[in-house]
N, C-alpha and C positions, 0 to 999 in steps of 0.2 A: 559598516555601511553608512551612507551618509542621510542625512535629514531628508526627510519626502517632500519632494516638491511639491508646488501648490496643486499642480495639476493631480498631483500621487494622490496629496491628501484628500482629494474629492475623490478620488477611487476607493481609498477608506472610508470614507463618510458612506459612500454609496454600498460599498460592503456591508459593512457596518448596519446601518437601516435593512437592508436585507437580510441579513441573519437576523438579525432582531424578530422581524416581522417572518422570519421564519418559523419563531420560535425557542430561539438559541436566548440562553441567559445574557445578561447585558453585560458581564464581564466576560467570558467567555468568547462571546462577539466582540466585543471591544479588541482582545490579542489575535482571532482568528484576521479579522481584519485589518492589523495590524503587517500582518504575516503575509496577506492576502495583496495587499500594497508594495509592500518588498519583493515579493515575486513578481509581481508586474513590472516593478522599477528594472531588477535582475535581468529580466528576460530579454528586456532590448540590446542588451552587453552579450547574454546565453542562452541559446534556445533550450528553457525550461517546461513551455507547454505551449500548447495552442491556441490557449485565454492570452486575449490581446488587451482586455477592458471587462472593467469591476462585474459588469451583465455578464459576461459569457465567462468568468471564473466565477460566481458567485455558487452554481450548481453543483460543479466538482467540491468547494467546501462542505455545502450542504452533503455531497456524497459521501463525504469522507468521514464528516463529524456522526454520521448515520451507524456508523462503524462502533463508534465511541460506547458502548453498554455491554459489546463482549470483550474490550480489550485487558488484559491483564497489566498488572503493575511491571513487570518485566516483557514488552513486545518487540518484537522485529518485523521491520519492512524490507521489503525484497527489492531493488529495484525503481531506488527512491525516486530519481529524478528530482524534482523541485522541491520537494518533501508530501507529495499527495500518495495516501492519506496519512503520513506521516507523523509531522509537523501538525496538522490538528487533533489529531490524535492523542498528542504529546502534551497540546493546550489545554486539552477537556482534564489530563491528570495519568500517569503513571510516568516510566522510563521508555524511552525508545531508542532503539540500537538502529539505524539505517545501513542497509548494504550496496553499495552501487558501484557500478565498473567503470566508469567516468572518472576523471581526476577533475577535470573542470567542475562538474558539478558536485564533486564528493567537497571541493574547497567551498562551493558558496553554501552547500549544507550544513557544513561549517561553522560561515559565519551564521547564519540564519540564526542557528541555535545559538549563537552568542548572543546575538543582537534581542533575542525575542528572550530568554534569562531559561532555554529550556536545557532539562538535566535529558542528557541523551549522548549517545555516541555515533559516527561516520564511520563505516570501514571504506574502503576500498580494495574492492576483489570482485570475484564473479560465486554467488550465490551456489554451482557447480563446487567450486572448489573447497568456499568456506563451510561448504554442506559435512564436509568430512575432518574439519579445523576439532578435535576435540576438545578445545575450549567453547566452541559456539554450540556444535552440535548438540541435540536435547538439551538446549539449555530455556530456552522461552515458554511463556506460558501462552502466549498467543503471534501468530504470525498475518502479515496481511501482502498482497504482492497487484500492485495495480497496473491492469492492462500490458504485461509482459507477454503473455500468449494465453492460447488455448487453458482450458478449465485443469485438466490433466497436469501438462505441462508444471503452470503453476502450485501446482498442491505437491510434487516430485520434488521442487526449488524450495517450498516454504517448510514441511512436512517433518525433514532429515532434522531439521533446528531447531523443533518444538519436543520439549520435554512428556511425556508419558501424562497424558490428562490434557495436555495443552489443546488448544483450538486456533486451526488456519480460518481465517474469513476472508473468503473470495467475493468480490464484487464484480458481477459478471451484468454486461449488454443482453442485448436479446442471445437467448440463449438456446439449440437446438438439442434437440432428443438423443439425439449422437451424441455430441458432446457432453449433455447431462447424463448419461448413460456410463461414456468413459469415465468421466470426473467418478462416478459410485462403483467402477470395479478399478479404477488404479486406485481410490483411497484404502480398499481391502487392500491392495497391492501391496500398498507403502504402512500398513498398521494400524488403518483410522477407518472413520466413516462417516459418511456425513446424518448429521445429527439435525440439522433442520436447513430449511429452503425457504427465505421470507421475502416478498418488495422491498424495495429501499426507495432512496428518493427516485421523483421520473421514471422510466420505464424499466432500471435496474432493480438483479436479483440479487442476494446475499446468500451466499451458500457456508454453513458454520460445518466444519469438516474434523471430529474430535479424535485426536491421537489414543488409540485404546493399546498399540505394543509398539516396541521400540521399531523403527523404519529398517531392513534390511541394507545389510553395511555395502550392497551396490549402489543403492541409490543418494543423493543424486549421481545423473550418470554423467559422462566427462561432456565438458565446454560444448554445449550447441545439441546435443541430443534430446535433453528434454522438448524441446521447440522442436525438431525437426522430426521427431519420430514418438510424440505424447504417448504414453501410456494409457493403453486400451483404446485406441482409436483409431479408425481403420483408415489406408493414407487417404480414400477418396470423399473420407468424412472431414479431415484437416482443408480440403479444398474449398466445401463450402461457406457460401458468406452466413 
């Protein structure tokens, strides 16, 4: 990737002072928004997120780094896209494995990780299929999967991949009773249970979901069902906003 332009580099700077003044250590802050600027620079070439400018990507960091105290040394993200919560995740300290269906973005995931010196690896595949890959499968010790669908959904995609003890951490919007409901009989579903429910930054919850027995070798289930038919959730509950 190439050097940030002047204009980039006030997009770091302006990260940068706001993670700080978030609370974020100053080195720490320093590569987040390092990262944080190369995304922004990326995005105009690939549509990577919907942060246009340092203000309205500065939250998603903070949402992401929020993450950083359950992640294990060995973690996978579902559904990387630009690397959130990835890629900060990665900066705060462990390994990260990203899984994404994208070629486009599995390449600049890529470089990201080159450019920024982080020890990690890209698949490309769909999280369905690599769910059953017995190399990947119960392999992590933590998983994270950001805004791919419904609470269910996600924990069915992250779930299959975590090793026995491991913990999925779901970062969920406002979140309704149906849905929190499903998300706590599909985790029985799939082997696990959710082990606590805390705020995060802004109005999001953090659901920690701990793998207690191996995931039954249907799940996940093939290309597009998890999304379209969540486990444990009834269809006219998937309707609501």
């Amino acid at each position: 990737m190439s050097v940030l332009a002047p204009a980039l580099a006030q997009e770091r700077e302006a990260l940068q002072r706001g993670l700080v003044e978030a609370g974020v250590s100053a080195g720490l802050a320093d590569r987040t928004a390092q990262y944080g600027a190369l995304l922004l620079a990326t995005n105009r070439r690939v549509n990577l997120t919907g942060a246009k400018s340092a203000i309205e990507l500065l939250p998603h960091l903070l949402e992401s780094l929020a993450l950083a105290p359950e992640v294990a040394s060995d973690h996978v993200d579902v559904g990387s896209g630009g690397g959130l919560p990835a890629i900060p995740l990665a900066l705060a300290g462990g390994r990260v494995t990203m899984i994404e269906a994208t070629a486009k973005k599995v390449a600049v995931l890529r470089a990201l990780l080159e450019e920024l010196g982080i020890a990690g690896e890209v698949i490309l595949g769909r999280a369905e299929l690599l769910g059953h890959d017995p190399e990947l499968r119960g392999r992590f010790g933590s998983g994270t999967a950001r805004a791919v669908a419904v609470a269910p959904a996600v924990a069915e995609l992250v779930l299959p991949l975590l090793a026995v003890g491991g913990v999925a951490i779901l970062q969920r919007g406002a979140i309704g009773d149906d849905e929190r409901r499903a998300l706590a009989d599909a985790a029985l579903v799939l082997g696990s249970r959710i082990e606590a429910e805390r705020p995060g930054p802004g109005q999001c919850r953090i659901f920690l979901v701990r793998k207690l027995h191996p995931t039954g070798a249907r799940f996940p289930r093939r290309i597009g069902v998890p999304a379209k038919r969540p486990l444990c959730m009834e269809p006219e509950a998937r309707l609501r906003p």
